[in-house]
N, C-alpha and C positions, 0 to 999 in steps of 0.2 A: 252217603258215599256208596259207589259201585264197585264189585271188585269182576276180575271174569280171571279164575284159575284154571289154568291147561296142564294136563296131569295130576288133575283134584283127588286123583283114588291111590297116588305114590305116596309115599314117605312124608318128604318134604310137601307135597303141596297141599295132603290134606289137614297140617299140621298149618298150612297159612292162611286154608279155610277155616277152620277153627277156630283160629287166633282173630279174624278179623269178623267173625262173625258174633265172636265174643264182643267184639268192640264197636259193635252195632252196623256193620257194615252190612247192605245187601251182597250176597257173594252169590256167581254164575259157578257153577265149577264143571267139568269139562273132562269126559277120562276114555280110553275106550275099554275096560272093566264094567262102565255102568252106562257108558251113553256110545258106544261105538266110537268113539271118535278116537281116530286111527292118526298120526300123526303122519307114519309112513305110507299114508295112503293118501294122494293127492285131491281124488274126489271126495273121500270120507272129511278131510280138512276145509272144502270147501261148502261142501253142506254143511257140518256143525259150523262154521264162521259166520256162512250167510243168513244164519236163522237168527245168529246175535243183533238185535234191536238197540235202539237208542246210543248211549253214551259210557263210558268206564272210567271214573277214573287214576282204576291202574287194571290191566292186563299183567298177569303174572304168567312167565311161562316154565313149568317145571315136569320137561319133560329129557328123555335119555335114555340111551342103554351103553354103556360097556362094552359090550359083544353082543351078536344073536344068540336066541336059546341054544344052551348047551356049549358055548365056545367061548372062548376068553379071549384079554385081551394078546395083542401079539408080544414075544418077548426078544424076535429076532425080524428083520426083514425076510429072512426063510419063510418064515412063519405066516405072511400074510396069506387071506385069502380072497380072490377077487368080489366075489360073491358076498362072504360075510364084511367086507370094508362098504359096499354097495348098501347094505343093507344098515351099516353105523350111519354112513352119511346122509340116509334115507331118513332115518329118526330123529338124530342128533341137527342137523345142518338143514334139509333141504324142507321138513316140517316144520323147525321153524318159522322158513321164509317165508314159505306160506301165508302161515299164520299173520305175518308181519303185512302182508299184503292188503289187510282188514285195518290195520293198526289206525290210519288217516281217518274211516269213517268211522268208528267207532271210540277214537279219542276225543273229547271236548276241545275246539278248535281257541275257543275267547276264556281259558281255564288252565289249571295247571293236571297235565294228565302223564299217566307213568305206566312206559311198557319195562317190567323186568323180566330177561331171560338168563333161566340156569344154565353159565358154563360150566368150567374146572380150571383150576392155575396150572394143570397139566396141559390145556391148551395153549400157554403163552410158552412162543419160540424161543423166546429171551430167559425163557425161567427152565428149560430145559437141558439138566446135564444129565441124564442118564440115558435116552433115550427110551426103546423101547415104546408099547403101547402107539403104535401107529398110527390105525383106524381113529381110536379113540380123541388120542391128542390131535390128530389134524381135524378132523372134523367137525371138535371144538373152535381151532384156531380158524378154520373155516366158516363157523356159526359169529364168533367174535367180528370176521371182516363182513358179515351178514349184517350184523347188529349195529357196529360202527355206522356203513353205508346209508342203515333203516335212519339213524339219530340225523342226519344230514339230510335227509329227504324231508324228513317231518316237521325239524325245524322250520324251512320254509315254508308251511300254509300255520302249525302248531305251534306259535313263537313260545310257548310256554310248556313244552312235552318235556321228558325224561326219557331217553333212552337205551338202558344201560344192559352190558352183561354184567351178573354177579356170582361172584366162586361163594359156597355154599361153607367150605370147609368139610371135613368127612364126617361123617353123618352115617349117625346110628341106622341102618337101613338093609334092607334084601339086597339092593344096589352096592353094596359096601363090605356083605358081611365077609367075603372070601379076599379080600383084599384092603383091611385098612391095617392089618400088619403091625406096627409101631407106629402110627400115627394114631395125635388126638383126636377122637372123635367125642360128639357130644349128638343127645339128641335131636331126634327133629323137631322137636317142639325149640325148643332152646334154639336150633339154628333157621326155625320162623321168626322164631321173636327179633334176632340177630338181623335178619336178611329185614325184614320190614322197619325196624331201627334204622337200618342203613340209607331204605326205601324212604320214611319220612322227612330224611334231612337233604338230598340231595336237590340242586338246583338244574337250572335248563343248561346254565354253563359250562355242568358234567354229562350234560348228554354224549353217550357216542362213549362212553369211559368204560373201563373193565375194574371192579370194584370187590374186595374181597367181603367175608363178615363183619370187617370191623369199621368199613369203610376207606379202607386202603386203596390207593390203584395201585393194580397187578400192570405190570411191562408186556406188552404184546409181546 
């Protein structure tokens, strides 16, 4: 089994590299810390994709930020800023899509193959009563109508793909440490094991789903 993890040197991702290397899986892993590979960098995404060979199958994608270095996220519509929202949707949203762009060649078409990308339930519109976090949350729920769209495309050539967002839960991480507040958080190891649990049971007919750790769907 092949795995190819994007954002292999964060938290969560190199806790999924671990975990399935343990489990004998060939694992790709993918960072820009150790291989440049820039998520918000259009060309940087297209060379690390295009160098990936043969077959996967699962594509893990576990990449993000919060805010740009040094800023947070928003706490008021005042607060927004053109530049740093530019630069969330840069990472969060338009990297992925990228990415997703490779997804067809490098999924096994006559197999069962799984692209998973990390959202947040603060991305779903329907789950939002506090507001706040602008950037962040739309760019999510923007990555979600990303992912939904990709699970409909691939269906048609991939009769047997996966392709889902999944909410991580708050996770022990640099990503997390100034804002998990009163919420549970558990480690990353623990919410690899979670997310890949989730990952082995799902079928083609949850493709296109938004899927918590437990395997709950989250409400767009």
């Amino acid at each position: 089994m092949r795995a190819l993890v994007i954002g292999a040197s964060g938290g969560i991702g190199s806790a999924v590299c671990r975990q399935l290397q343990n489990s004998g899986w060939d694992v790709t892993g993918l960072s820009r810390s150790v291989d440049g590979f820039d998520v918000g960098d259009a060309a940087s995404v297209e060379r690390g994709m295009t160098r990936q060979t043969g077959t996967f199958d699962l594509i893990f994608v576990a990449v993000g930020i919060l805010a740009p270095l040094g800023g947070s996220p928003e706490k008021s519509l005042s607060a927004i800023k053109p530049h740093d929202m530019t630069r969330v949707f840069a990472v969060n949203t338009i990297g992925p899509a990228l990415i997703l762009r490779h997804a067809g060649r490098l999924l096994p078409k006559d197999g069962r193959g799984v692209v998973a990308v990390l959202s947040a339930r603060v991305g779903s519109i329907g789950d939002n009563q506090i507001g706040g976090w602008y950037s962040y949350r739309a760019s999510k729920a923007a990555l979600n109508q990303i992912v939904h769209g990709a699970a409909i495309e691939l269906s048609r050539s991939h009769k047997q793909s996966v392709c889902v967002c999944l909410h991580p839960g708050t996770v022990q991480t640099s990503f997390t440490e100034n804002y998990a507040d009163r919420h549970k958080t558990v480690s990353a190891d623990e919410a690899a094991q979670n997310l890949l649990g989730v990952i082995a049971k799902l079928t083609p007919d949850q493709s296109g789903g938004f899927y918590d750790y437990a395997g709950q769907e989250i409400i767009w």
